[in-house]
C-alpha positions as CSV (number, residue, x, y, z in Angstrom):
1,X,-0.2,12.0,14.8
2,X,4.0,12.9,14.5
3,X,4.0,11.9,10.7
4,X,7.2,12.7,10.7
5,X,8.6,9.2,12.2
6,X,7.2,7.2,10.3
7,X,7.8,7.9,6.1
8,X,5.5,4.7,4.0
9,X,8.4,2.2,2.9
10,X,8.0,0.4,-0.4
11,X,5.0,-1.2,-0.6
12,X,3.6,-4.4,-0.7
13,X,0.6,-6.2,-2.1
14,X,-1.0,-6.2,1.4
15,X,-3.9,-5.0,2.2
16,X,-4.2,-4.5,6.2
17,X,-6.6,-3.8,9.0
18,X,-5.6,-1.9,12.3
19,X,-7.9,-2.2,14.7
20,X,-9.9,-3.7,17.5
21,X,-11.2,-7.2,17.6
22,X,-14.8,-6.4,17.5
23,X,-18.0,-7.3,15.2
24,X,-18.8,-3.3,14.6
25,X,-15.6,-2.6,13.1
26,X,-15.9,-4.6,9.9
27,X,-13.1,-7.5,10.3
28,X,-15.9,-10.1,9.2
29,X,-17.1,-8.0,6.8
30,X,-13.5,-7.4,5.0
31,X,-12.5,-11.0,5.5
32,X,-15.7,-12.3,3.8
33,X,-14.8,-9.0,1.0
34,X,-11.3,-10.6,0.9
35,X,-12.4,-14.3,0.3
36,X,-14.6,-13.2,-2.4
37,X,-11.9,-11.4,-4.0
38,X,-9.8,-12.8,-7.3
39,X,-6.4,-10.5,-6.0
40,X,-3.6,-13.4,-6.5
41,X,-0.4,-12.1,-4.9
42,X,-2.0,-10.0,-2.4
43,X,-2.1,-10.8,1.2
44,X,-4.6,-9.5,4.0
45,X,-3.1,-8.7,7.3
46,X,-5.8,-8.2,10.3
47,X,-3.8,-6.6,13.0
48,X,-6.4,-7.3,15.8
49,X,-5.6,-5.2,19.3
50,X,-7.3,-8.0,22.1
51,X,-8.2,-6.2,25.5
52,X,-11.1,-8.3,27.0
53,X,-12.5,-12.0,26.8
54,X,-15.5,-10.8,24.6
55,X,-12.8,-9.5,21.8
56,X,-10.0,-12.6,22.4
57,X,-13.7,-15.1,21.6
58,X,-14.3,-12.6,18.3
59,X,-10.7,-13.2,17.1
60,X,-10.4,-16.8,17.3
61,X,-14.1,-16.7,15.2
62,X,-12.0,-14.8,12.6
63,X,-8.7,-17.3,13.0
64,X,-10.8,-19.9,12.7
65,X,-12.6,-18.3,9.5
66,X,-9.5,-17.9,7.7
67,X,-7.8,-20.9,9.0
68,X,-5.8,-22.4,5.8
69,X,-5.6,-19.4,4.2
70,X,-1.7,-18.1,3.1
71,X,-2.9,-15.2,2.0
72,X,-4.4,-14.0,5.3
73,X,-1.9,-13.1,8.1
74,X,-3.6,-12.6,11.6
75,X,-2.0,-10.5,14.3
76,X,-2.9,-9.9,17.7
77,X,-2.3,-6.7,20.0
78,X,1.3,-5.6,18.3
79,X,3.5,-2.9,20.1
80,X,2.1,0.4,18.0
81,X,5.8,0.6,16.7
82,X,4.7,-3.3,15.1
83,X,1.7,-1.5,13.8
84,X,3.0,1.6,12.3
85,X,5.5,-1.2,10.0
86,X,2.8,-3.4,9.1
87,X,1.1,-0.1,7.8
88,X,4.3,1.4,6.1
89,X,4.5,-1.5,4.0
90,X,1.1,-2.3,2.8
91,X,-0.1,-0.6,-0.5
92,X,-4.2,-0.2,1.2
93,X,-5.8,0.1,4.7
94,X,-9.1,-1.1,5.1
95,X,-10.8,0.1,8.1
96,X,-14.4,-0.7,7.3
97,X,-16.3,0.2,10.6
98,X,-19.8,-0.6,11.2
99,X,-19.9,2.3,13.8
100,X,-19.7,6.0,13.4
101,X,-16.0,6.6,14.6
102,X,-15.5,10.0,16.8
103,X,-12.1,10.5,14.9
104,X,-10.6,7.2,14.2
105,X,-6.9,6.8,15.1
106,X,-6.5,3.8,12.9
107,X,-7.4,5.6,9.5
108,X,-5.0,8.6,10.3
109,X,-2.1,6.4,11.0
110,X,-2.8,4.5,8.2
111,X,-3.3,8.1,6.2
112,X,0.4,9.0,7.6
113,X,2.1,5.7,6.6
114,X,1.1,6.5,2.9
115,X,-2.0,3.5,2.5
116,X,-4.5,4.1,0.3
117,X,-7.7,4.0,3.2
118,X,-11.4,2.2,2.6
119,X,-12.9,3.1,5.1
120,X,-16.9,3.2,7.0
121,X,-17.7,6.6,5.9
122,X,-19.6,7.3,9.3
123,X,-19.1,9.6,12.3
124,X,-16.2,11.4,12.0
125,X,-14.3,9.6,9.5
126,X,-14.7,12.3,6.3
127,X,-13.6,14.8,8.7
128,X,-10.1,12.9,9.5
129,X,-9.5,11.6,5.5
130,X,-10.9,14.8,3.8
131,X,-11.1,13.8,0.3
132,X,-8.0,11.1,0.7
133,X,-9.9,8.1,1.6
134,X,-12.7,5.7,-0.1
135,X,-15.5,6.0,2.4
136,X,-18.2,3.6,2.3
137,X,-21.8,4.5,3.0
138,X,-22.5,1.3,4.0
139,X,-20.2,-1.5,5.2
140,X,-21.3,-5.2,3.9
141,X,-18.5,-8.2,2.0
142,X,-20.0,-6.8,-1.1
143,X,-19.2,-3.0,-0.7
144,X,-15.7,-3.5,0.8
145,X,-14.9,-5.8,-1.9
146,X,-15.8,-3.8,-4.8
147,X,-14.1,-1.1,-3.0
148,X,-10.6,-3.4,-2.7
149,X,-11.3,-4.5,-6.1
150,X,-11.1,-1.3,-7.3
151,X,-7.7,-0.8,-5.8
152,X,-6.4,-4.1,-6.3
153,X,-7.0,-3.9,-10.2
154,X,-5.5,0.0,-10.6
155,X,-2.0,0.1,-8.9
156,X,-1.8,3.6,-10.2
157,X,-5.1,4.9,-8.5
158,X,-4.1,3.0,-5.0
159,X,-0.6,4.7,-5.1
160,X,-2.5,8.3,-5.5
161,X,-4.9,7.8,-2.7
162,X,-1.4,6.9,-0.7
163,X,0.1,9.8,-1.4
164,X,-2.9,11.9,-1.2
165,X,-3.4,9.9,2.3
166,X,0.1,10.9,3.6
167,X,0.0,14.9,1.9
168,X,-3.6,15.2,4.0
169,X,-2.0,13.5,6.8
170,X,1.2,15.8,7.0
171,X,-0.2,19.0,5.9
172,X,-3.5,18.6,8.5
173,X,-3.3,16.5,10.8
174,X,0.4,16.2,11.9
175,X,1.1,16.9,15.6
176,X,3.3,20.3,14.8
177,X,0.4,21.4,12.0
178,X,-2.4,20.9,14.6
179,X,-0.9,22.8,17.4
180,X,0.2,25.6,15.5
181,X,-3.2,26.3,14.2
182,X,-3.9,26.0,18.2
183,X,-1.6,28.6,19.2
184,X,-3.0,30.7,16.5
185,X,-6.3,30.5,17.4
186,X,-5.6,31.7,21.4
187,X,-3.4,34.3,19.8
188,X,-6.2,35.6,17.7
189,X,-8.8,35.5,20.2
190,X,-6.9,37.2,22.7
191,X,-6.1,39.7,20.5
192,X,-9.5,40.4,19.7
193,X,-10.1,40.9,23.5
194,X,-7.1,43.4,24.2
């Protein structure tokens, strides 16, 4: 991730999902969290990417579930420059995956764009948030929503994580960081071989 380009502008009381439009990633599960949740002022933004017939059916399940609703915004497959805004202005990130994640895109941009994460604490997830993120053991409405609750109620504690988020992000993970500890790494393992 170049975390560079994209500096967290002042946020907003959104909370907002990144991700695919699929049952394993959580979206019903953080809907059904957000539903439950007494956050007035906040808004939920699920920023669903589309790419088959299977995922467009999942999403209209989810437009349909939060059909009325002003305080839930739903997006489908936005250009990731769309994305990275809708991140830089939310205050939190929920990425609740059911699955274990190899190393999940979504929670690192998030991580870069200052948002305090929730995220499924599975797979490779601790690996990419370190000690920046609120990883759930498991994902169901009731965890993610005392999770959001959490950060909803303690605007002080949400803007930490956010800047803890985007100091892990740019000091471990950014494009120039990663690639330098690369080139080390060859330069120290052919030394050891000369």
């Amino acid at each position: 991730v170049d975390t560079g380009l994209w500096l967290p502008a002042a946020k907003e009381r959104r909370i907002t999902y990144v991700g695919r439009a699929r049952a394993d990633k959580g979206i019903a599960e953080l809907l059904e969290a957000f539903l439950g949740l007494d956050a007035p002022g906040w808004t939920l933004s699920l920023v669903m990417s589309v790419q088959s017939e299977e995922e467009a059916a999942f999403a209209r399940t989810i437009e349909a579930r939060a059909e009325g609703r002003v305080d839930v915004e739903l997006f489908r497959s936005l250009t990731i420059d769309a994305v990275r805004a809708e991140l830089a202005r939310s205050a939190i990130a929920a990425l609740p995956s059911i699955v274990r994640e190899g190393f999940p895109r979504a929670v690192v941009e998030a991580m870069s764009c200052g948002c305090a994460v929730i995220a499924g604490g599975g797979g490779g997830t601790p690996e990419a948030a370190g000690s920046a993120a609120v990883l759930l053991d498991e994902v169901d409405a009731a965890g993610v929503r005392a999770a959001l609750a959490r950060l909803v109620a303690d605007s002080v504690l949400s803007a930490t994580l956010g800047a803890g988020a985007r100091a892990h992000a740019t000091s471990q993970l950014d494009l120039g960081v990663v690639a330098r500890r690369y080139d080390d790494l060859i330069a120290d393992v052919a030394g050891r071989g000369a």
